[in-house]
N, C-alpha and C positions, 0 to 999 in steps of 0.2 A: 640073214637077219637074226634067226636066232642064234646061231653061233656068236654074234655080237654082242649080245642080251646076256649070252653064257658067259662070256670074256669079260664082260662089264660087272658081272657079280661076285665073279672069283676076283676082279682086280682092284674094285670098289668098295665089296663087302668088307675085307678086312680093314679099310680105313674105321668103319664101324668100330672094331676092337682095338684099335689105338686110340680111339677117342674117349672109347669109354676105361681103358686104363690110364688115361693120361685126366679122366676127369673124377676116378676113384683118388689118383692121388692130389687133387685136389682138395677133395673131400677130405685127404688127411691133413692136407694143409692147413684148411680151415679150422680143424679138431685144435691142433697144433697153436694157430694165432690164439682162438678164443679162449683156449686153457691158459695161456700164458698173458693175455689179454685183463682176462679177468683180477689178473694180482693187483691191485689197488697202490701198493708201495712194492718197489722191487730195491732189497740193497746191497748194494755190493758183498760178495763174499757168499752171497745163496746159491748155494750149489745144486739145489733142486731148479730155481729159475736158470741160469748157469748153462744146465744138461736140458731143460729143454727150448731155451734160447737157440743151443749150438743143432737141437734136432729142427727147430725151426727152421732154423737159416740152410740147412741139408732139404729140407723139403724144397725150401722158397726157391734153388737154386735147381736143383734136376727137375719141379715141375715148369720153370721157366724156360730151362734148356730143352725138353721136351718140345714146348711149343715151338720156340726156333727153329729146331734143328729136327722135329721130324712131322708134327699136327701139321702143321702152315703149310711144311712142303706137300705134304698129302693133300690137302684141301686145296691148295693151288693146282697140283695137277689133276685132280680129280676136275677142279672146274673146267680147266683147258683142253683135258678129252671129250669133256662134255659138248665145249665149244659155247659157251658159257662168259662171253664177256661182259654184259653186265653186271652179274656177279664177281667176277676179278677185278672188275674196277670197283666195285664196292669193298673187296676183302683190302685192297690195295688201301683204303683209306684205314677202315680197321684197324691194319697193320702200323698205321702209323701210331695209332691211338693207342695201341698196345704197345708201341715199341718205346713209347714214353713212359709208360710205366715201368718198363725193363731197368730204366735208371735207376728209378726210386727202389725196385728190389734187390738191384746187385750193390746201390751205393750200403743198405739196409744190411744185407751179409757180409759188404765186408769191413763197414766200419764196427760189426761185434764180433766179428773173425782176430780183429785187432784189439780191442779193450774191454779190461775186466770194468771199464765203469758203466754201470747199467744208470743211472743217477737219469739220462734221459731216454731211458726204454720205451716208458708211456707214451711219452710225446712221440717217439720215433714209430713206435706200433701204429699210433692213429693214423699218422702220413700213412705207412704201408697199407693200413685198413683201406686208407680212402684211393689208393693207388691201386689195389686186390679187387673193390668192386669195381673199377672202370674200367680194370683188365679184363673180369669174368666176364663182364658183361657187353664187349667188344667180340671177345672170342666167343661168345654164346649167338651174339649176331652172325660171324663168320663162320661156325660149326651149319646154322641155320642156311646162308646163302648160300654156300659151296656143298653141302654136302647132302643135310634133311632136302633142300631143293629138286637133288636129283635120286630118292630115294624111288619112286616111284619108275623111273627110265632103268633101276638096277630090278627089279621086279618080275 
């Protein structure tokens, strides 16, 4: 049994440290939106909004692909060793919640991947604003059921 306990912290602890890098770069995202957030009038030809418009959409897109393609997976199988289906039927819906939002970030990168017209940035920020808290805040539920859940069984 405790060999399991042992095997459970070497193979669960480190979901810990992808979560918490994958929520530092959050944190830069957020830096990121609200700096750029904050310009009142953005117009075309501003090459300061411009460079961090294009560092935006760089953020918006590897901390999205993060989630996908390696947080989820980890927290899904963390639940599933756990044995944990409550919880994955919760993350399950989550997942949906958040995968609606995936639209509204990838349609956001790559419609200023393609045009120098910033003319509706503002408007297009606030959608993403309001699409960024219903993401964080899904993944913050799903970070909580699958994983803080079983912090104490890694112990």
């Amino acid at each position: 049994m405790l060999e399991n306990c042992k095997n459970a912290q070497e193979r669960w602890g480190g979901v810990s440290q992808i979560i918490d890098r994958w929520l530092q770069s959050r944190q830069a995202l957020l830096v990121s939106f609200c700096g750029l957030s904050e310009k009142k009038e953005v117009a075309d030809g501003d090459r300061e909004a411009e460079a961090h418009l294009r560092t935006l959409c760089q953020q918006l897109v590897d901390y999205v692909s993060a989630g996908h393609f390696e947080v989820y997976d980890q927290l899904m199988q963390e639940g599933q060793a756990f044995g944990d289906a409550e919880g994955l039927q919760q993350a399950k819906a989550l997942y949906l919640e958040i995968d609606a939002t995936t639209d509204v970030a990838v349609d956001f990168n790559d419609k200023y991947l393609e045009t120098d017209d910033l003319s509706s940035l503002p408007k297009d920020l606030s959608e993403l604003g309001v699409a960024l808290e219903t993401r964080f805040a899904a993944e913050d539920r799903m970070i909580d059921t699958l994983h803080t859940a079983h912090k104490n069984q890694l112990a």
